[in-house]
C-alpha positions as CSV (number, residue, x, y, z in Angstrom):
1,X,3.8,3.7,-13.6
2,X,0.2,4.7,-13.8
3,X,-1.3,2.0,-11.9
4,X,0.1,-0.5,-9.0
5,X,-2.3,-3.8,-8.7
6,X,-2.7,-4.7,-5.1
7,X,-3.9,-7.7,-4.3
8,X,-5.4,-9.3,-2.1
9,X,-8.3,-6.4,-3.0
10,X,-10.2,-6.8,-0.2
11,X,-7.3,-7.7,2.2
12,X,-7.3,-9.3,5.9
13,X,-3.9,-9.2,7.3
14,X,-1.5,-8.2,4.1
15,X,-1.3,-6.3,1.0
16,X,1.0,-7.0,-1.5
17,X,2.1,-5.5,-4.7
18,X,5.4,-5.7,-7.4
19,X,7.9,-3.5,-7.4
20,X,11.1,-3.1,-9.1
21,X,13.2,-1.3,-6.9
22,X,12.7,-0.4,-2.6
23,X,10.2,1.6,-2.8
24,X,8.7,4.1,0.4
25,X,5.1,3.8,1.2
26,X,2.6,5.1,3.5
27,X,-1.0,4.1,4.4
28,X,-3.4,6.9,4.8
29,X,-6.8,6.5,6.1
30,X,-9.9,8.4,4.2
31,X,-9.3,11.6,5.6
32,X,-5.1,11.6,5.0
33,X,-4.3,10.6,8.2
34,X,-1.0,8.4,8.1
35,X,-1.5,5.4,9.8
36,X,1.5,2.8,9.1
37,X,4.7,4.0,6.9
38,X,8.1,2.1,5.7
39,X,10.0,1.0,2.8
40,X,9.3,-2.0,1.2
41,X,12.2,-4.4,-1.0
42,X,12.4,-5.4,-4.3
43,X,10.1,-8.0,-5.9
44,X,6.6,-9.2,-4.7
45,X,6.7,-6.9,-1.1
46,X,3.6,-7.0,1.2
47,X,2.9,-4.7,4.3
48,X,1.0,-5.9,7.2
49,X,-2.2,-3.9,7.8
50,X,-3.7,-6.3,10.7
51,X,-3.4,-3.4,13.4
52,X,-6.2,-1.7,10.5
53,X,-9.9,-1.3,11.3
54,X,-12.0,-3.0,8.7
55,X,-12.9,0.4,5.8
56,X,-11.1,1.3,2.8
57,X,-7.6,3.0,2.5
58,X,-5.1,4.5,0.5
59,X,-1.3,3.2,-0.5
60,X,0.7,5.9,-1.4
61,X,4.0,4.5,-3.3
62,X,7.2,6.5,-3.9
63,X,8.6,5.1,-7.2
64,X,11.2,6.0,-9.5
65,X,8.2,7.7,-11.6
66,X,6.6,9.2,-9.3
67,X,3.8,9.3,-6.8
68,X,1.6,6.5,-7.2
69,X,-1.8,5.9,-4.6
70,X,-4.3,3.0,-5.2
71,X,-7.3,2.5,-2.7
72,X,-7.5,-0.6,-1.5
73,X,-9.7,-2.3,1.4
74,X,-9.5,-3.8,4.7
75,X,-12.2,-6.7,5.5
């Protein structure tokens, strides 16, 4: 698992992504800082990001293969 889509890309309130299994995340701001951490469910999970200033930011997904961190943007 190269690549996890996130959508929506920008985002307001929510991001959201597929996954096959739980899968631990964390949401890191530009300079690594962790801001907001959990484990998501099975299936189409999203993770609320409203307490996020508006910039861009990185999901950092634990799956079954891996490490996997797309950047993805607050509005």
């Amino acid at each position: 698992m190269g690549k996890v889509p996130l959508y929506p890309n920008p985002a307001h309130s929510r991001i959201s992504f597929l996954a096959d299994a739980s899968t631990p995340y964390r949401v890191l701001n530009q300079l690594g800082q962790l801001l907001l951490s959990g484990t998501t469910e099975a299936g189409n999970p999203s993770i609320v990001i409203e307490t996020l200033a508006v910039g861009f930011y990185f999901l950092e997904l634990q799956t079954a293969t891996g490490r996997v961190v797309q950047k993805f943007e607050k509005e």
